[in-house]
N, C-alpha and C positions, 0 to 999 in steps of 0.2 A: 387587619388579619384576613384572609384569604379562606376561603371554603375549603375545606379538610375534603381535597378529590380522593384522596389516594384510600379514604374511606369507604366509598360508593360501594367498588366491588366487594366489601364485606356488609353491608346493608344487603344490597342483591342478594348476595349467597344467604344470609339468615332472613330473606325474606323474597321468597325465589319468585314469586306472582307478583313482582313490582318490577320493571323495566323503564329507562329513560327516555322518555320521547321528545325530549326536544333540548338543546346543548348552546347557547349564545353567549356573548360576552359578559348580558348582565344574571343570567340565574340557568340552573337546571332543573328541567321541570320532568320527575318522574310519577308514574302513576301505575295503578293496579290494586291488588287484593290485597287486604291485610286479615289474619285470621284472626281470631280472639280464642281461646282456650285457656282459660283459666277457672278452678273451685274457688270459692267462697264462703263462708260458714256452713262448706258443706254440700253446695249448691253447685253443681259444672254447670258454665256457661262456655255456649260455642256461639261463633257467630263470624259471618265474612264482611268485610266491609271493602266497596270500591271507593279509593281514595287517592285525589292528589296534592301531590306537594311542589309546590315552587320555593328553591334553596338559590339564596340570593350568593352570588360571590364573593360580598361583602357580609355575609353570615360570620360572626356573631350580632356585628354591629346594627345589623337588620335582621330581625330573627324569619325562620321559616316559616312559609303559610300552609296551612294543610284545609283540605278540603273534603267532603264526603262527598260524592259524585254521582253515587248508586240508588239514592233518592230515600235511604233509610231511615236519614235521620233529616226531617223536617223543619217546622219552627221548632225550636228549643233557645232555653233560656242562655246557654253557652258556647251559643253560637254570635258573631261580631255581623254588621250590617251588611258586609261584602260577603257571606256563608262560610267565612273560614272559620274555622274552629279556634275556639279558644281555650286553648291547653294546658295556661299559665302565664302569671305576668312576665313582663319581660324580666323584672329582677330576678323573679324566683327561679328563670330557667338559666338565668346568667350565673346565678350565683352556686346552682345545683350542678351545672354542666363544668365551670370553668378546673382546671385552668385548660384544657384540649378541646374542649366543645365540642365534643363527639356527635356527630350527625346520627349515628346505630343509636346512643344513648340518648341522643330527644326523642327519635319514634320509640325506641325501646320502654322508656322511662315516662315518656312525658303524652304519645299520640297512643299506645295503647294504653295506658291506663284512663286517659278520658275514654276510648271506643267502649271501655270494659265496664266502665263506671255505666256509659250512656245504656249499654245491653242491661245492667242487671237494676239500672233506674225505672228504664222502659216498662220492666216485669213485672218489681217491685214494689213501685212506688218514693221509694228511699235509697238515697247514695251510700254505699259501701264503707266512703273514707270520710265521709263527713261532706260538706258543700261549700266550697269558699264565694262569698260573693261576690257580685257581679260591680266591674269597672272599677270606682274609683276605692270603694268600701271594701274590695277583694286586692288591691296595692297597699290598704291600709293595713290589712288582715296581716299580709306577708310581714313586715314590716316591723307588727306585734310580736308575730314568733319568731323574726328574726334575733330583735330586740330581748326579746325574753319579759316584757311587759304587759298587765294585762287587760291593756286599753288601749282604743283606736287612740283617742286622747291624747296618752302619754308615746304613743310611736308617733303620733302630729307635731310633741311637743320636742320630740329627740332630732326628729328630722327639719326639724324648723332649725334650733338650735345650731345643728351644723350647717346651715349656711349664711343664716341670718343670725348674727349675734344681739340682737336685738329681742328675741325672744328668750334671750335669758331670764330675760326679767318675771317669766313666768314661773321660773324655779319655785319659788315657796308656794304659789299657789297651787299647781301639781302635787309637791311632796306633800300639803297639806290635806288634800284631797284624797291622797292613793296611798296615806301611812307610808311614804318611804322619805328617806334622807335627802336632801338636796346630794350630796354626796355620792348616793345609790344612781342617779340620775348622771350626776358629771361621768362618773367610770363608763356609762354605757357610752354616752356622747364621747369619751377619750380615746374608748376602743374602737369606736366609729371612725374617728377624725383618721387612724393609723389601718383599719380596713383597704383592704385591693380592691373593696370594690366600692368606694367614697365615690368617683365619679358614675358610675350606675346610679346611685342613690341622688346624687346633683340634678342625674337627668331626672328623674323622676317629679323630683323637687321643684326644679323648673317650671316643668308639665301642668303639676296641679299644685302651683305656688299658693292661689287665691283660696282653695278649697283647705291645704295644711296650714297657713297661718289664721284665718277665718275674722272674722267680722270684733270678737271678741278680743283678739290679741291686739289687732287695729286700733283698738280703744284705749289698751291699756298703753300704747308705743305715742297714741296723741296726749292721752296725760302727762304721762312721764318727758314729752318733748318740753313741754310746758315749764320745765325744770332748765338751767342754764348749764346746770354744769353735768347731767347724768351721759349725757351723748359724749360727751368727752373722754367720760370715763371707759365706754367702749368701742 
């Protein structure tokens, strides 16, 4: 999928202090002001920020990088080791933006509301919308409320599930733990499997395979190998 150009000039127009500086084969890199205006329980917060983005051509499949430029925002905890900002996992912007991938709708949605968060954290002390965490625990998080689960646990167990059928085998021990039905647990994994967006989920999967199946599932996949006929079975 291809970079929604034909969007640009309505970014620019709703955000008239950001201009293109520089146009190649492989990305467009615009830069300028973004303003923040927005109340809060009450609270108006203003605030400017110079920021750039580099919008890869191949956007979605490579998500945009955004930058703060203007030197306001420092070390912070939500920021990745190159300075660009982190805005949201790649699921969560995939899965919020799709099916058009609106370029106006990630800065709209996704770059001002971290700017906005970051101004009234700065002031405050405390995030607006709550704090998802950082790296692998903040894909997990997603994941939970994708899932509608209420444990990193049980979205490790769902996601595992769909690609590894091997981790089936943890069904009773889950439902036993978290009072739900092995049943409760299949329907999520059914709705998953039938999901638009099962391959996002793959990549992720992939990514931090060792971290979602863990040291403990490992143990129970060597016992049960130890069996002749269970592997057969699945």
């Amino acid at each position: 999928m291809n970079t929604n150009l034909y969007e640009l000039p309505v970014l620019l127009k709703e955000f008239p202090k950001l201009k293109i500086i520089k146009n190649t084969t492989l990305s467009i890199t615009i830069t300028g002001i973004i303003e923040i205006s927005k109340t809060y329980n009450d609270i108006p917060i203003y605030e400017e920020y110079h920021i750039q983005m580099e919008i890869p051509r191949s956007y979605p499949q490579k998500l945009i990088e955004v930058r703060e430029i203007g030197g306001k925002i420092g070390k912070y905890e939500h920021k990745f080791t190159n300075n660009s900002l982190c805005v949201g996992t790649f699921a969560d912007i995939f899965v919020s933006l799709q099916p058009e991938f609106s370029i106006f709708r990630y800065v709209n949605e996704f770059v001002i509301s971290y700017l906005f968060t970051y101004s009234y954290f700065t002031r405050f002390g405390v995030y607006p919308f709550g704090d998802r965490s950082h790296y692998f625990d903040g894909i997990l998080e997603f994941y939970q409320e994708h899932f509608g689960v209420n444990s990193k646990e049980e979205a490790k167990f769902i996601l595992s599930s769909l690609f590894d059928k091997r981790s089936i085998v943890q069904m009773n021990n889950i439902s036993f733990k978290y009072g739900n039905s092995p049943s409760y647990y299949q329907k999520i994994i059914d709705k998953a499997e039938k999901s638009d967006f099962l391959e996002i989920f793959k990549l992720d999967f992939e990514k931090y395979k060792e971290k979602i199946i863990g040291e403990s599932s490992k143990k129970i996949w060597l016992d049960l190998s130890k069996s002749k006929t269970f592997f057969r079975k699945i």
